[in-house]
N, C-alpha and C positions, 0 to 999 in steps of 0.2 A: 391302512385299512384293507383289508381283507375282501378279495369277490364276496364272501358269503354276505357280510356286514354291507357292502355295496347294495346287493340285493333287495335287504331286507330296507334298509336306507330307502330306495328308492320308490319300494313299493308304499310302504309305509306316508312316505311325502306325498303321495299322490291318492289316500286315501284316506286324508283327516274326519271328514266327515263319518264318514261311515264307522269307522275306530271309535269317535265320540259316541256313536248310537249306540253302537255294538251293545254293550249292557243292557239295552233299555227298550232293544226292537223287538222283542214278544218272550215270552213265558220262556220257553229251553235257554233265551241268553240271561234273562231276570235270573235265570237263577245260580247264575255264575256270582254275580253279583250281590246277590241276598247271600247267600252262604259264608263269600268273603266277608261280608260287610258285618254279620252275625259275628264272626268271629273276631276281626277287628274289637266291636264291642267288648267282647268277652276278655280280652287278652294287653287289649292298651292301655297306658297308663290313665286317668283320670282325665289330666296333661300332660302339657311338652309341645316337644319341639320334633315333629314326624318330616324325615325323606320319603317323598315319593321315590324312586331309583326306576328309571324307565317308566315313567310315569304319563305318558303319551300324551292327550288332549288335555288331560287333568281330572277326569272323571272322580277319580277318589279325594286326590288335593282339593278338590272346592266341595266336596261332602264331611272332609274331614274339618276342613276352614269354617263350616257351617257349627259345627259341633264344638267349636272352640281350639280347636288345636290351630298352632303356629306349623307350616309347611311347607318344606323347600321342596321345589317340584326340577326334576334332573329329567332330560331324555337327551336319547340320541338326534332326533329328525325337528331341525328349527321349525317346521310347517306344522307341528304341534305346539310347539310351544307359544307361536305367533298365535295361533288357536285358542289354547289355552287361556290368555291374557285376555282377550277377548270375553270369553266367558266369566271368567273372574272378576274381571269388571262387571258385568251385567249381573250377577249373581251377588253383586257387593258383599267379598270378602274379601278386595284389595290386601285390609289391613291386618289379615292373617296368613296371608304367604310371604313370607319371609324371606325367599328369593327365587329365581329361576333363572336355571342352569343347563346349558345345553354341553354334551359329552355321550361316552361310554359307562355304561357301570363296569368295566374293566379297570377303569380308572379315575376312582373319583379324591382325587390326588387333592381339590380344590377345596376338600373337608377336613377337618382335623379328625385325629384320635380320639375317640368317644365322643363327638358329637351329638347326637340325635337320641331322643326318649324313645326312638322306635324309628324302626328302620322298612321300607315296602318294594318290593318289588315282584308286581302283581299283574297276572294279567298274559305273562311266556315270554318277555325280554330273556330269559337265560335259556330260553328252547333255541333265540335266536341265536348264540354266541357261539363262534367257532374257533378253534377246535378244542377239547374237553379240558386243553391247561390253561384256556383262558374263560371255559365257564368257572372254571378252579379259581380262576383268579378272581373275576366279577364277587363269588362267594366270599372270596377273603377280603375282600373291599368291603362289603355291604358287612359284614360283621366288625370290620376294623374302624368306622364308623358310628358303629352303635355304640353306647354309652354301655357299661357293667348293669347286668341285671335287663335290660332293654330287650322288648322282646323282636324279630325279624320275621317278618314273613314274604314267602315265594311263593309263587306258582306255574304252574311250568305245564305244558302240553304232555298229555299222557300217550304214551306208545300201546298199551293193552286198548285204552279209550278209542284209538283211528282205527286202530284193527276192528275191535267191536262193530263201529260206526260206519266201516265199509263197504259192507253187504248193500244198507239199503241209503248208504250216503254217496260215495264216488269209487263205484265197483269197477270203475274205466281205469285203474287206476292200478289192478290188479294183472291188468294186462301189458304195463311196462316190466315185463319179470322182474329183473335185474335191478331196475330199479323199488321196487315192494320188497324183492328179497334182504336188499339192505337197509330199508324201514325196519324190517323184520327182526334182523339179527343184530344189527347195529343202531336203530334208533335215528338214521339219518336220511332227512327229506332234501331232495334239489326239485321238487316237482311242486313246492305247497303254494299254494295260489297260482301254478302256474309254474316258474319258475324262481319262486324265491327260496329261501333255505330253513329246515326247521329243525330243531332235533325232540325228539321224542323221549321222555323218561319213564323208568319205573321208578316204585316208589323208593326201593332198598337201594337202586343209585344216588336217587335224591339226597338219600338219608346221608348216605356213606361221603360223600361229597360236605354235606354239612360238618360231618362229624371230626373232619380233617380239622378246622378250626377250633375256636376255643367254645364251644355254646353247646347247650343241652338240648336236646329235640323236646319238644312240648307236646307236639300233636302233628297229624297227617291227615287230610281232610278231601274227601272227592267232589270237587264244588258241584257236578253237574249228577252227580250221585250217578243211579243205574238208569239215567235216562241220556241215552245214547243217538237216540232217531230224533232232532230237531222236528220233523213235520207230526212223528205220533204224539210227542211231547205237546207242542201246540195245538194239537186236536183236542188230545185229553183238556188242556187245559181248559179251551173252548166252550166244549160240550158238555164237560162234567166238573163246574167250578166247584161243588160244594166238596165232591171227591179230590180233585187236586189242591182244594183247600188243606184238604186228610193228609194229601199225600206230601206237599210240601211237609207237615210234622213230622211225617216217617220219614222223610229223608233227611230231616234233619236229626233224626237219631241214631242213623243207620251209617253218615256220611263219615266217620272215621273208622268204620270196618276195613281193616285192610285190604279185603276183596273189592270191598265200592271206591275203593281209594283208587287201587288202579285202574279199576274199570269206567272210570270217569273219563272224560273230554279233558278236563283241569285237575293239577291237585292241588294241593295246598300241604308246605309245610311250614310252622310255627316252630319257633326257637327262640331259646335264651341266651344272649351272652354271657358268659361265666367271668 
């Protein structure tokens, strides 16, 4: 295991709680989550048999368990997955997780070939993974698992989205030169929470990355659209619900514009196994 994976490891274990919330603690995170969850809809089989793949707390595994799908929930950090269990119980959909497994999505060696009616790794597990031949690899894992025709989705922390959100989000941050210069050029964070490690993508690496294996791009998706400022976000939402009522539909029409794609917080790419 790698310092970077150490890092992320560690930080992670010590903040289950708040991981689990994360989706769900005000408007600018909701809508990470609606966006995905929109598209989910759009693009999943009926049924089957869904990987979560760095599937953290389980926040998606027991919504998709709700909805009837069978779901094997994989992460790296056992203090989620102990979490996890917890809530899956209380949520009584025991009898639709179908196992849980703790690992790397580097190496989900523990699943067969074609496995899963759909495949998920959501949420910036592959922002975590270092260095770029073993996000290489994670990718060829999560597609070598999917079953032919199965659609896969990722998401992954945007590089144009931290830049945007700088300004009036962590401008202190501008003033490690050396280190923003290599955000900048390379996509590589050692400063994210502090000292954990992240890496930043565009979309056209995203893509290209994907496209090394066997599967068809579908779609590209900016989960947090062009809303970049968490406090103006939540103000808006606030103060003018009938208006961010609006604006949630424009941004759901707008959110595969290539421009909103990367100018998002999150993206999202959809694919097909061939």
């Amino acid at each position: 295991m790698n310092k970077e994976t150490k890092l992320i490891k560690k930080f992670y274990s010590t903040n289950v709680n708040n991981e689990w919330k994360r989706l769900i603690e005000d408007p600018f995170h909701e809508l990470e989550f609606f966006t995905t969850f929109s598209f989910l809809k759009k693009y999943l089989p009926k049924n089957g048999l869904v990987l979560d793949a760095g599937g953290g707390p389980g926040r998606y595994t027991i919504e998709l368990a709700k909805l009837g799908y069978g779901v094997t929930l994989f992460d790296l950090v056992v203090e989620h997955l102990e979490f996890a269990k917890k809530q899956i119980k209380k949520e009584k959909v025991a009898n639709k997780i179908k196992d849980i497994v703790h690992g790397s999505i580097t190496n989900l060696s523990k699943f067969r070939d074609n496995s899963f009616d759909s495949v998920l790794c959501l949420g910036g597990p592959l922002s975590h993974i270092y260095p770029e031949t073993e996000r290489q690899k994670a990718i060829s894992e999560l597609v070598r698992v999917a079953k032919v025709g199965a659609p896969i989705f990722a998401s992954v922390m945007s590089k144009y989205g931290v830049i945007l959100a700088t300004p009036a989000g962590w401008p202190q941050e501008v003033g490690f030169k050396k280190h923003f210069q290599n955000l900048v050029e390379n996509g590589e964070d050692y400063r994210w929470h502090g000292n954990g490690y992240c890496h930043y993508f565009i979309s056209n690496e995203l893509e290209k990355m994907f496209l090394k294996e066997n599967i068809e791009v579908v779609n590209k998706v900016g989960l947090e659209g062009l809303n970049i400022d968490n406090k103006a976000t939540n103000r808006f939402a606030k103060k003018f619900p009938k208006a961010w009522k609006n604006w949630i539909e424009i941004h759901m029409q707008i959110c595969t514009e290539p421009f909103v794609v990367d100018a998002s917080g999150h993206m999202m790419i959809i694919a097909r196994k061939k």
